[in-house]
Rosetta silent file (secondary structure, phi, psi, omega in degrees, C-alpha in Angstrom):
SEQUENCE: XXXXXXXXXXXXXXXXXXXXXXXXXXXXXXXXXXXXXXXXXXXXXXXXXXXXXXXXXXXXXXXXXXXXXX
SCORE:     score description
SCORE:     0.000 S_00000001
   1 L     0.000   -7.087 -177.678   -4.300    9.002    6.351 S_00000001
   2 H   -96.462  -15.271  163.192   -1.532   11.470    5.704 S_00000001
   3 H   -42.232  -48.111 -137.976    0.416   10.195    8.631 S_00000001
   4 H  -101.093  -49.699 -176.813    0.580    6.653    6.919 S_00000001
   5 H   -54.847  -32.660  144.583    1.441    8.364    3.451 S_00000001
   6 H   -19.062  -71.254 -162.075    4.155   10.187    5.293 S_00000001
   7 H   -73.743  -10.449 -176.189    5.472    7.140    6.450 S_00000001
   8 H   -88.317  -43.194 -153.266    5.161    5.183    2.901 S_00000001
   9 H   -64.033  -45.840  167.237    7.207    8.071    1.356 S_00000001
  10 H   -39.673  -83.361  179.794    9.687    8.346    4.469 S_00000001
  11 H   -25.642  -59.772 -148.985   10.690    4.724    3.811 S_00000001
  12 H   -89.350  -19.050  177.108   11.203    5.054    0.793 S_00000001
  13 H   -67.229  -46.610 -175.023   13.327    8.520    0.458 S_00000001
  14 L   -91.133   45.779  151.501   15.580    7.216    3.596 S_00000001
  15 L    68.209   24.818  163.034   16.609    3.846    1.758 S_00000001
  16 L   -81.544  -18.992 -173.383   13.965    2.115    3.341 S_00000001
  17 H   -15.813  -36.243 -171.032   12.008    1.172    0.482 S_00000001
  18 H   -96.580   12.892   90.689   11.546   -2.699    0.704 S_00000001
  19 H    -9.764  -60.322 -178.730   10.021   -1.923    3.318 S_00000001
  20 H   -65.276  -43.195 -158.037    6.919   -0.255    1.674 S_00000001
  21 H   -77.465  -31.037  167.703    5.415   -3.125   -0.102 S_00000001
  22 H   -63.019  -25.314  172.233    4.764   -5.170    3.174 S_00000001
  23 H   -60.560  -37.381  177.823    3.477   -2.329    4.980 S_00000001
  24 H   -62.900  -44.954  153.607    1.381   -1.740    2.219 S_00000001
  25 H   -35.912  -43.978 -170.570    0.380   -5.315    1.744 S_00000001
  26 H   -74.188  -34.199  171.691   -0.461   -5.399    4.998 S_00000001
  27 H   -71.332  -35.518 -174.666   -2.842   -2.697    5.146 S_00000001
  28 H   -85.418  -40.259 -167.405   -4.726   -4.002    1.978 S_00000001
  29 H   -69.183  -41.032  174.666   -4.987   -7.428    3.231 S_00000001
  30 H   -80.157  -14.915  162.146   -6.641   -6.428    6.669 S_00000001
  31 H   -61.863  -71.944 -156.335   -8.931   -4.071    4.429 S_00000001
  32 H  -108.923   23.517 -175.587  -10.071   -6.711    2.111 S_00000001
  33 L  -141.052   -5.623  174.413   -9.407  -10.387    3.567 S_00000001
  34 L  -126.982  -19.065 -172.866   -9.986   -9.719    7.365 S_00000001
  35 L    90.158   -0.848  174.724  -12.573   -6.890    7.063 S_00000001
  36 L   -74.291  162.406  156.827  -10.525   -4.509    9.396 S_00000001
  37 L    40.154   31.447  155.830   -9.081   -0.903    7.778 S_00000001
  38 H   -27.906  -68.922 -167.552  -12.190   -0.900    5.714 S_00000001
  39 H   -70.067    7.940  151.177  -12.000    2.634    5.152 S_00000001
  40 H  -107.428   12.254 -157.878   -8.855    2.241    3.864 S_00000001
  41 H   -57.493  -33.873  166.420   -9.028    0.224    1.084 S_00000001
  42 H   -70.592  -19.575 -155.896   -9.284    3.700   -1.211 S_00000001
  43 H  -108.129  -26.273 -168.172   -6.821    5.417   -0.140 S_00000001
  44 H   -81.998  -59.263 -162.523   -4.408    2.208   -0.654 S_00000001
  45 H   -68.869  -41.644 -178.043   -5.378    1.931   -4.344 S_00000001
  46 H   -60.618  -20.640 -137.662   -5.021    5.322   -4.819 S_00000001
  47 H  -159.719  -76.911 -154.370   -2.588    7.426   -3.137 S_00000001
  48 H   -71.552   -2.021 -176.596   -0.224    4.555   -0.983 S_00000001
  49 L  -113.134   -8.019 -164.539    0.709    1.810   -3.871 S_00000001
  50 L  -101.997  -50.734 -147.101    1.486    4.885   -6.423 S_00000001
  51 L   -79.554  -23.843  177.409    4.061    6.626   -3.124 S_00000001
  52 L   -62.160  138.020 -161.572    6.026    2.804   -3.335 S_00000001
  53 L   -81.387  -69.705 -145.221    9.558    3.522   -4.646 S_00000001
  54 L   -81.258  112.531 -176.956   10.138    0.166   -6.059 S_00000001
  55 H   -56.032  -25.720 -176.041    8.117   -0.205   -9.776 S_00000001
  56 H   -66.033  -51.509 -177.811    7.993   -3.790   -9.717 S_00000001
  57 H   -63.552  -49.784 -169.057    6.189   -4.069   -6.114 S_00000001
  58 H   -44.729  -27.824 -164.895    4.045   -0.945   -7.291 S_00000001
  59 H   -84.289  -25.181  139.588    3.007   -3.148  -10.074 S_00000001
  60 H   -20.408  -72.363 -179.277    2.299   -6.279   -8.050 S_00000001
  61 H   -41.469  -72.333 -163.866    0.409   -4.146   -5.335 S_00000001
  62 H   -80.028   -0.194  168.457   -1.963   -3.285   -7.983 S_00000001
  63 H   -85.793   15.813 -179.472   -2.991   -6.148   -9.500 S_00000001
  64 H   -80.851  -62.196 -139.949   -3.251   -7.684   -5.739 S_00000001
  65 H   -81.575  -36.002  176.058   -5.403   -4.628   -5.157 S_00000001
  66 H   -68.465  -52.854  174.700   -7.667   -4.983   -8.394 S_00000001
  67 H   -32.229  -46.519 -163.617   -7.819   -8.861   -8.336 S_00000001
  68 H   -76.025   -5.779 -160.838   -9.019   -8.355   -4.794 S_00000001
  69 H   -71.078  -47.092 -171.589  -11.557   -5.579   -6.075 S_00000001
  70 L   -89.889    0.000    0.000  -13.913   -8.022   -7.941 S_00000001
């Protein structure tokens, strides 16, 4: 998982940022709507939606990721 945190943080330091929220999105949705990248569903809430650059998408990501929680 610290490759992918790497790569959340890369984007966003090299002006990639807008970027981050789909990757991220992308990751939570095959976690907790296809059942894929199970194991990463903690690591998402935790560590990879807090490393997003842009505050608006961080704040989005998490209520996507708590809505999806209950």
């Amino acid at each position: 998982y610290k490759r992918i945190s790497r790569m959340i943080e890369f984007l966003g330091e090299f002006g990639y940022e807008h970027y981050q929220r789909p990757f991220v999105e992308f990751v939570l949705e095959e976690a907790l709507e296809h059942g894929t990248l199970i194991k990463t569903v903690e690591s998402c809430k935790q560590y990879w939606i807090e490393y997003m650059k842009i505050e608006e998408d961080r704040e989005h990501m998490r209520k996507k990721a708590e809505a999806s929680s209950h």
